[in-house]
C-alpha positions in Angstrom: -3.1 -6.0 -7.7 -0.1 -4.5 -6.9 1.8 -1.9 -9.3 5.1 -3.6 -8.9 3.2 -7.3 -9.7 1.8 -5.6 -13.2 3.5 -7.3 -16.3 6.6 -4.8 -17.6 10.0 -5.8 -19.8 11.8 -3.5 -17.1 12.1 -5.8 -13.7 8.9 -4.4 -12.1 5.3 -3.7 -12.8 5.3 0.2 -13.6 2.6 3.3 -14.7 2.8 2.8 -18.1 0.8 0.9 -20.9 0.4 -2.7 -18.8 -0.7 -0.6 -16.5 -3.5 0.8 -18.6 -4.2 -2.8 -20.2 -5.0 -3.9 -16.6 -7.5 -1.4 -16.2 -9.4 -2.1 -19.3 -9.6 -5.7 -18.3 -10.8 -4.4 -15.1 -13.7 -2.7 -16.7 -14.0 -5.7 -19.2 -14.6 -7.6 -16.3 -17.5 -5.8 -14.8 -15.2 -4.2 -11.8 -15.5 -0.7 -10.1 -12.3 -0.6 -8.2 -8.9 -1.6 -8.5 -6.7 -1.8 -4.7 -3.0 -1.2 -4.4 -0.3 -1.5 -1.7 0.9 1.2 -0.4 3.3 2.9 -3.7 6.3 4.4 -1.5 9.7 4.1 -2.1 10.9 0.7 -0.3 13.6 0.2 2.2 15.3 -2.7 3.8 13.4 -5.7 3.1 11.3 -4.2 0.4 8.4 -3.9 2.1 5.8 -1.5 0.6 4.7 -0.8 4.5 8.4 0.2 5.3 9.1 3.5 3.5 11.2 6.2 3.3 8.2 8.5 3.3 4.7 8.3 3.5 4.2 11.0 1.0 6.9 10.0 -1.6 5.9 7.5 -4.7 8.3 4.7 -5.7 11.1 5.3 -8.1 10.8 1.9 -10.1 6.9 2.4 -11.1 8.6 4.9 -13.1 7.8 4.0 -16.6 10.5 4.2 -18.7 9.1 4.0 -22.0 6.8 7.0 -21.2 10.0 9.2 -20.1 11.2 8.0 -24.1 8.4 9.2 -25.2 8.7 12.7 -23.2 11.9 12.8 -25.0 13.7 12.5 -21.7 15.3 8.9 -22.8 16.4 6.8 -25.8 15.5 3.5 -26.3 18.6 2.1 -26.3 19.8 3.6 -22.8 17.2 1.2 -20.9 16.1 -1.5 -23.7 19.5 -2.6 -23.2 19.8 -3.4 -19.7 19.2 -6.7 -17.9 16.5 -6.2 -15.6 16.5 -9.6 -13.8 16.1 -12.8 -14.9 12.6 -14.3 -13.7 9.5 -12.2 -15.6 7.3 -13.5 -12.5 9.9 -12.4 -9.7 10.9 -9.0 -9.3 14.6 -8.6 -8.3 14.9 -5.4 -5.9 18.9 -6.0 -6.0 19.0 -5.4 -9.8 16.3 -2.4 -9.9 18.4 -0.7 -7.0 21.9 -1.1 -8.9 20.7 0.2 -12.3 17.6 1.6 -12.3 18.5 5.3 -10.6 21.2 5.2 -13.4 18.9 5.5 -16.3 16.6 8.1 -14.0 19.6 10.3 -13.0 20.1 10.2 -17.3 15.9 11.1 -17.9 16.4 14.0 -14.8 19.6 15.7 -16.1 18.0 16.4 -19.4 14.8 17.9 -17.5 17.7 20.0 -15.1 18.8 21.5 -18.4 16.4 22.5 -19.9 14.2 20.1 -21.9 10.6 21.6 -23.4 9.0 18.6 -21.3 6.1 20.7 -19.0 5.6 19.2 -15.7 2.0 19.0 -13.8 2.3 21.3 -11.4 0.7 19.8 -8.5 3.7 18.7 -6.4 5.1 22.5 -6.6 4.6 23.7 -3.3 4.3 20.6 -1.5 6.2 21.0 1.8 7.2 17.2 2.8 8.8 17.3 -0.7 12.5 19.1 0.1 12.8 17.1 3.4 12.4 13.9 1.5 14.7 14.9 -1.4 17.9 16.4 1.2 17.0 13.2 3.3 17.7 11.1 0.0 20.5 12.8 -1.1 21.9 13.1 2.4 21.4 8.7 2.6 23.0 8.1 -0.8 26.1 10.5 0.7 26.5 8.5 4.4 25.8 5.0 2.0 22.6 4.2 2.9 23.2 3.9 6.6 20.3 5.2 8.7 19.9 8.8 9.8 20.5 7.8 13.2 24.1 7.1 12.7 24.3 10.3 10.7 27.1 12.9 11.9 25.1 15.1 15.0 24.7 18.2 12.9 22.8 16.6 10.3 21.2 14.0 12.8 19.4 17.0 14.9 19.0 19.0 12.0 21.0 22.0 13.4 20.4 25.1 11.0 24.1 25.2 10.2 24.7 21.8 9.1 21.4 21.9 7.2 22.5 24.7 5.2 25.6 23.2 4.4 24.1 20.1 3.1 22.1 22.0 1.0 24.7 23.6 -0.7 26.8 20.6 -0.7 24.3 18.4 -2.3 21.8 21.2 -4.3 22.5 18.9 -7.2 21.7 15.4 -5.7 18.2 17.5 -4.4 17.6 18.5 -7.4 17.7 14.5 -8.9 15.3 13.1 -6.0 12.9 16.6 -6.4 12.7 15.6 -10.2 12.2 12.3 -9.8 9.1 12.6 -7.6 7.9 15.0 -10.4 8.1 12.2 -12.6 6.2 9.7 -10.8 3.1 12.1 -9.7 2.8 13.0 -13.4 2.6 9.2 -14.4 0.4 8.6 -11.0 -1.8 11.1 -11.8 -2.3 10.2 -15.7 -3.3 6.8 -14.9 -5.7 7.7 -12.1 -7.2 9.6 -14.7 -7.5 6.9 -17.2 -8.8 4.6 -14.6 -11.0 7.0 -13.0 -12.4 7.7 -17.1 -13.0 3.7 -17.2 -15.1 3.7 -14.2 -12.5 2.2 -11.7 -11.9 3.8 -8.9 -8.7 3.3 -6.9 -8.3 1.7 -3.6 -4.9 3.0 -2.0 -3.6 1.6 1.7 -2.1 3.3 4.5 0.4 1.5 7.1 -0.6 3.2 10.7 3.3 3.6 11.0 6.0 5.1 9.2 9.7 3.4 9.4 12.1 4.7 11.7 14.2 5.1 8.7 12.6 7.8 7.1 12.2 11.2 6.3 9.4 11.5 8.1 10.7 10.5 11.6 13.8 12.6 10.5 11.8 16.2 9.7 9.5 15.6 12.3 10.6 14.1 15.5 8.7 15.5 18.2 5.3 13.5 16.2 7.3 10.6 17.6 8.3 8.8 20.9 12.0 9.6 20.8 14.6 10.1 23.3 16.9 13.3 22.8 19.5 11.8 20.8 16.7 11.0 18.3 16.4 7.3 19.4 12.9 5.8 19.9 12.0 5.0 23.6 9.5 2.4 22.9 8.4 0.2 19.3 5.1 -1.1 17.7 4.6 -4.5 17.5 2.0 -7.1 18.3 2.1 -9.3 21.3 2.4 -13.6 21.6 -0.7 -15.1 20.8 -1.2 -18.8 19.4 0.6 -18.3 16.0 3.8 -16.6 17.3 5.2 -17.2 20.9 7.5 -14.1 20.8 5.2 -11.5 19.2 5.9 -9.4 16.5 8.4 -7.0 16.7 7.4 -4.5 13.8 10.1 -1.6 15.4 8.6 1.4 14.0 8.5 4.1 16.2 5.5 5.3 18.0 3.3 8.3 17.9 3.4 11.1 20.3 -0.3 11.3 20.3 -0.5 14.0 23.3 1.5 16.5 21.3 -0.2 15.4 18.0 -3.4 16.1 20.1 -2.3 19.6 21.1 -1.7 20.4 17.5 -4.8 19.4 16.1 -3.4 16.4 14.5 -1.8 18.5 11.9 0.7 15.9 10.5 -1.7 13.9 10.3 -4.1 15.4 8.4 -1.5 16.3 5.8 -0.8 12.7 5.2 -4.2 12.0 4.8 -5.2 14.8 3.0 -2.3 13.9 0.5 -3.6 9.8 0.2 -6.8 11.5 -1.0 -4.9 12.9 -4.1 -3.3 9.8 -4.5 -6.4 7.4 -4.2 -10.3 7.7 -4.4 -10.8 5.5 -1.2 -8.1 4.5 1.3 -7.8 1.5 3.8 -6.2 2.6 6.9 -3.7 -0.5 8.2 -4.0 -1.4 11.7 -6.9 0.4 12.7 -7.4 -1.2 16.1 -3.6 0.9 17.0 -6.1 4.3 17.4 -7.7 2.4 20.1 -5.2 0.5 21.9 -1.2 0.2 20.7 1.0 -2.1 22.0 4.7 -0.5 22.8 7.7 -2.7 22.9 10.6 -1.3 24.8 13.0 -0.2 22.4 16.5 -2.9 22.1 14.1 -5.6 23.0 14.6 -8.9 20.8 11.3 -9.9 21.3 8.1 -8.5 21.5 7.1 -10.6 24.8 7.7 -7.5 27.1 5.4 -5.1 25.8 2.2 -3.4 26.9 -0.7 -1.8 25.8 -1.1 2.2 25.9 -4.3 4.3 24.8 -4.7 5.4 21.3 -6.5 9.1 20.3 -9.5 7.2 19.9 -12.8 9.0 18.0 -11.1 12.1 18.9 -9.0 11.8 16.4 -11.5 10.5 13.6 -13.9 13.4 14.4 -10.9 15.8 14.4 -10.4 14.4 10.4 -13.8 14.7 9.5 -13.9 18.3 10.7 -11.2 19.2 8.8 -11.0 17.3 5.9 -14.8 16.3 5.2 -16.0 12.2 5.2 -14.1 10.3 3.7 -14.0 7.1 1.8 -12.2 4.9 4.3 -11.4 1.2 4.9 -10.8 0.0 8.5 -8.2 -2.8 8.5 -9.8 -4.7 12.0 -8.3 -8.3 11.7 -6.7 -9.9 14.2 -7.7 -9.8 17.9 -10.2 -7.2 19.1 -11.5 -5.9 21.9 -15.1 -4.6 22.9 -13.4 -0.8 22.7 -12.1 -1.6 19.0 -15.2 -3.0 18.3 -17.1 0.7 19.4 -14.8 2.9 18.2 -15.6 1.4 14.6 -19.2 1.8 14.6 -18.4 5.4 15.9 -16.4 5.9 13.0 -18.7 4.8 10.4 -16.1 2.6 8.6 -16.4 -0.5 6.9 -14.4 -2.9 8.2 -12.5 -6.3 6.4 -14.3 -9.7 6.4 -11.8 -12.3 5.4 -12.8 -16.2 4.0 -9.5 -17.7 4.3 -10.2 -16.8 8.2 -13.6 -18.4 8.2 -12.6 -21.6 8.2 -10.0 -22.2 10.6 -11.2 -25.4 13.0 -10.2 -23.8 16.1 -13.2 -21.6 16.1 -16.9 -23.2 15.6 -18.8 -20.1 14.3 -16.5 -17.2 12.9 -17.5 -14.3 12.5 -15.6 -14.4 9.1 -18.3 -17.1 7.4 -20.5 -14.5 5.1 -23.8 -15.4 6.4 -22.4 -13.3 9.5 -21.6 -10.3 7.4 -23.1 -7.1 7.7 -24.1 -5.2 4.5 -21.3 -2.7 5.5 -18.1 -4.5 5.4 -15.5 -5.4 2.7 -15.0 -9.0 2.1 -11.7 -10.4 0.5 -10.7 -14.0 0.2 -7.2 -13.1 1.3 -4.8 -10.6 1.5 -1.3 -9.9 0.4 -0.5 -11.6 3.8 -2.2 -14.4 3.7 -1.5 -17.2 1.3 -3.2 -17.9 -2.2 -6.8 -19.6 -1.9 -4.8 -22.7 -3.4 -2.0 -22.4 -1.4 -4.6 -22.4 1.5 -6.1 -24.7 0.2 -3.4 -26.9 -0.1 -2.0 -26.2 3.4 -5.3 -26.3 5.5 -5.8 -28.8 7.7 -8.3 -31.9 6.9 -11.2 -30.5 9.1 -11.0 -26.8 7.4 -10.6 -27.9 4.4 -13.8 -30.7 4.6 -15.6 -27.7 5.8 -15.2 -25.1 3.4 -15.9 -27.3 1.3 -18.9 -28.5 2.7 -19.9 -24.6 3.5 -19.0 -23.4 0.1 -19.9 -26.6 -2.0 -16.6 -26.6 -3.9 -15.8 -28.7 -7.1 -13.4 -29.2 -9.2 -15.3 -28.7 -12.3 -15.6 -24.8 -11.3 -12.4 -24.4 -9.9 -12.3 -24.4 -6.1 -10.5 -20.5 -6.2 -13.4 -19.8 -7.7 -15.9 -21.1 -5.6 -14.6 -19.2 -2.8 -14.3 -16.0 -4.4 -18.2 -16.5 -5.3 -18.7 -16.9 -1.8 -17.6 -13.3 -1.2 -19.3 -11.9 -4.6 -22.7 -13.7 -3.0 -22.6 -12.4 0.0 -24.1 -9.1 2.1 -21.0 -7.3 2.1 -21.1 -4.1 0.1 -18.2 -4.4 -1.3 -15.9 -7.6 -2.4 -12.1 -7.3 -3.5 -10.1 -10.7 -4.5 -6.0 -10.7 -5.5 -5.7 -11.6 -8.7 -3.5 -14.1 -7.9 -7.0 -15.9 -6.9 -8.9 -15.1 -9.9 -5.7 -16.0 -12.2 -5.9 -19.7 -9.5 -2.0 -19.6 -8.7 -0.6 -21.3 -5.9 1.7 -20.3 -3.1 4.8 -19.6 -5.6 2.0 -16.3 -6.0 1.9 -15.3 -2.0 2.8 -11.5 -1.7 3.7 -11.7 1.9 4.4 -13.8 4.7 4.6 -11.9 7.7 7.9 -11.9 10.0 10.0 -13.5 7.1 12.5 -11.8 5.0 13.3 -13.8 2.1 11.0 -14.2 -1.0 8.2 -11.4 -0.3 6.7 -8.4 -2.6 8.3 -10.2 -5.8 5.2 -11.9 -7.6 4.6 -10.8 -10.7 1.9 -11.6 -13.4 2.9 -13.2 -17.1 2.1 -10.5 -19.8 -1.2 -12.0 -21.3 -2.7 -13.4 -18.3 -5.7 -11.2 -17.2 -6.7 -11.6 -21.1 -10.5 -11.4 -22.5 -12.0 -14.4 -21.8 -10.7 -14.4 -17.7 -12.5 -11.0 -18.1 -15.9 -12.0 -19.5 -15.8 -14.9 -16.8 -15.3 -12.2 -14.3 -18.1 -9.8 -16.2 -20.5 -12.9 -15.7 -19.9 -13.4 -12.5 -20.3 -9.7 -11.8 -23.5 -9.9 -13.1 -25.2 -13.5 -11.9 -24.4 -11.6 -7.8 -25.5 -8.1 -9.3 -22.1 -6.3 -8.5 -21.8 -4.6 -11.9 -21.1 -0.7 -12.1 -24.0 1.1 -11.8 -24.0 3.9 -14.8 -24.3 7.0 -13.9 -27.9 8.5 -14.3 -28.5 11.1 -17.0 -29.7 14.0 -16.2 -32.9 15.5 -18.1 -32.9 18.0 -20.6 -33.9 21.9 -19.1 -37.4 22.3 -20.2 -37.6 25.0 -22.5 -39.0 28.4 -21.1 
């Protein structure tokens, strides 16, 4: 369930109390973890996987009527506003011409003064000042990317860089507060989950945007050319759903020099996903094996090859220095024998989908659950794949005769719900359904289709809709495929000396 999908008056999900409601259905409903996309600020296109940093949090899941009650807002300054016109669509144009309007308001009174005591845990934190110049710096050039910034600025010559601190100490100062706000929301409703028994499930795109401040404060971690341009792209290459590829155009790693440096920016940006999140899936997992690079300009990604990732190198190099974590390998799609070792070297889970299992191009998937391992994640779909009743609906005859034969659907249970007990049933350790599935929407409820720019990242649930009685359904279910939360055990009483 993604924070912008959350029920909220204001345009977009948000931290505040729907937030909280969601978690107490969650632990209504028998459920130890609740997964998120990634919670960046968005770029072009919205996408929560294109970001202007990987360390930043998003300015709309800002909840406003927290900041009221902070004393950093009136009612009437934000109560008032139109915030789009659809309650189950989220309108990006809106949020982005009036929302940083009533933040800049909630900020200036924290500039000057106000009693309002911040958590402390972002002082200190280096990526912070690059992300708050780089923001102030976009909203100066309008928005254009850094690339077509003035050289100076571009190449971050210590001149220039001073004078745009000066310049803009102000505008800084707005996009430094504004992160404050958002980790002190973040963190408060972690806590609350964590206090419910719900554990949170972040995820974390392999690559960053080329638009971002972390290609722009850190451009030898990247491929680039000397004028800053990238040399070669990610993507993925033509296969029987998409002639041309994918053309993703984020830039690549420079895994040699990351090597050389012990991996150093990476381990900050993990390091910083664990404060964020209690486990985290890692996106594109097979790119540390193999990536495929797409010369740069290219229209297509037909022209691409495939170069060596770190490998286990660089998963032993995190466990050294950051202890084992609780990680999620994202390994759909196409993989090799090497991808295939290197994620029984790391010791991950990896994702078992059902909407996969029953495609009639392949005879015996390895996505039907009595193939499952215990140690995998199982999910009926993800935010790119459609609804199980959009699939449903969209299948072709043979699928669809045989997932239902495989999964004995009916109609008097629901057929959404007879594939998501096909994941709750099965070996896998843990299961994780949208709740677009478990609410039975159709495709008006898909998060994502991939390579299309139009009508993505806006679902959002109805206020009222994961209400009690979805949740003791859910709780029952929980408990029929023994998936409840185990308590935790009590420990005895010191005998007395």
């Amino acid at each position: 369930m993604p924070i912008s999908s959350l029920p909220s008056p204001y345009g977009i999900g948000t931290l505040g109390a729907e937030a909280r409601k969601f978690v107490d259905f969650l632990a209504a409903g028998g459920q130890s973890r609740w997964q998120v996309l990634p919670l960046g600020p968005t770029s072009y296109g919205d996408s929560p996987y294109q970001s202007f940093s990987s360390f930043a949090g998003n300015p709309y899941f800002i909840d406003l009527d927290i900041l009221a009650q902070w004393g950093l807002l009136e009612p009437e300054e934000y109560q008032s506003v139109s915030w789009g016109d659809d309650p189950q669509r989220v309108d990006y144009e809106t949020l982005y011409k009036k929302r940083f309007n009533v933040l800049r308001l909630a900020c200036s009174r924290l500039s000057r003064g106000n009693k309002f005591e911040m958590r402390g845990t972002l002082w200190g934190a280096d990526w912070l000042e690059d992300y708050a110049l780089f923001m102030a710096l976009k909203d100066k050039y309008g928005g254009i990317c850094w690339l077509e910034w003035p050289e100076g600025i571009r190449l971050r010559q210590p001149q220039a860089m001073e004078q745009a601190r000066k310049e803009l100490r102000t505008e800084v100062d707005f996009w430094r507060w504004v992160q404050h706000l958002f980790y002190a929301q973040w963190w408060d409703l972690k806590e609350y989950a964590n206090q419910k028994g719900v554990s949170i499930i972040g995820d974390l795109p392999i690559y960053v945007a080329l638009d971002s401040a972390d290609v722009w404060a850190n451009p030898e971690q990247f491929q680039l050319d000397e004028t800053g341009h990238p040399t070669e792209v990610a993507g993925c290459p033509p296969d029987a759903f998409t002639a041309d590829g994918q053309l993703w155009g984020n830039p690549l790693f420079n895994w040699e020099k990351m090597q050389e440096e012990g991996y150093s920016w990476w381990l900050k940006r993990i390091a910083w996903q664990f404060q964020l999140y209690d486990t985290l899936r890692i996106d594109h997992f097979r790119g540390f094996d193999e990536y495929y690079a797409i010369p740069y300009g290219d229209k297509t990604a037909r022209h691409g090859r495939w170069r060596p990732g770190p490998g286990i190198h660089f998963f032993k190099t995190v466990n050294k220095a950051l202890g084992k974590k609780d990680i999620i390998a994202e390994d759909l799609g196409f993989l090799t024998p090497s991808v295939h070792k290197l994620l029984k070297a790391s010791g991950y889970p990896g994702m078992k989908v059902l909407e996969f299992a029953f495609d009639d191009r392949y005879s015996d998937s390895d996505y039907l659950p009595h193939h499952y391992p215990n140690h995998c994640v199982v999910y009926a779909g993800t935010h790119d794949n459609d609804t199980i009743q959009g699939w449903l609906g969209s299948a072709s005859k043979k699928s669809l005769s045989f997932a239902k034969a495989y999964l004995r659907l009916n109609k008097r249970e629901g057929y959404h719900w007879g594939m998501m007990r096909a994941g709750w049933a099965s070996p896998a350790d843990l299961a994780v359904m949208q709740l677009q599935d478990i609410l039975g929407l159709g495709s008006e409820a898909r998060m994502n289709t991939p390579s299309t720019l139009g009508n993505n990242w806006q679902w959002r649930a109805l206020p009222g809709a994961f209400d009690e009685a979805l949740a003791k359904r859910l709780y029952r279910e929980m408990r029929v495929y023994q998936r409840l939360p185990k308590a935790p055990k009590k420990k005895r009483p010191a005998k007395a000396r």
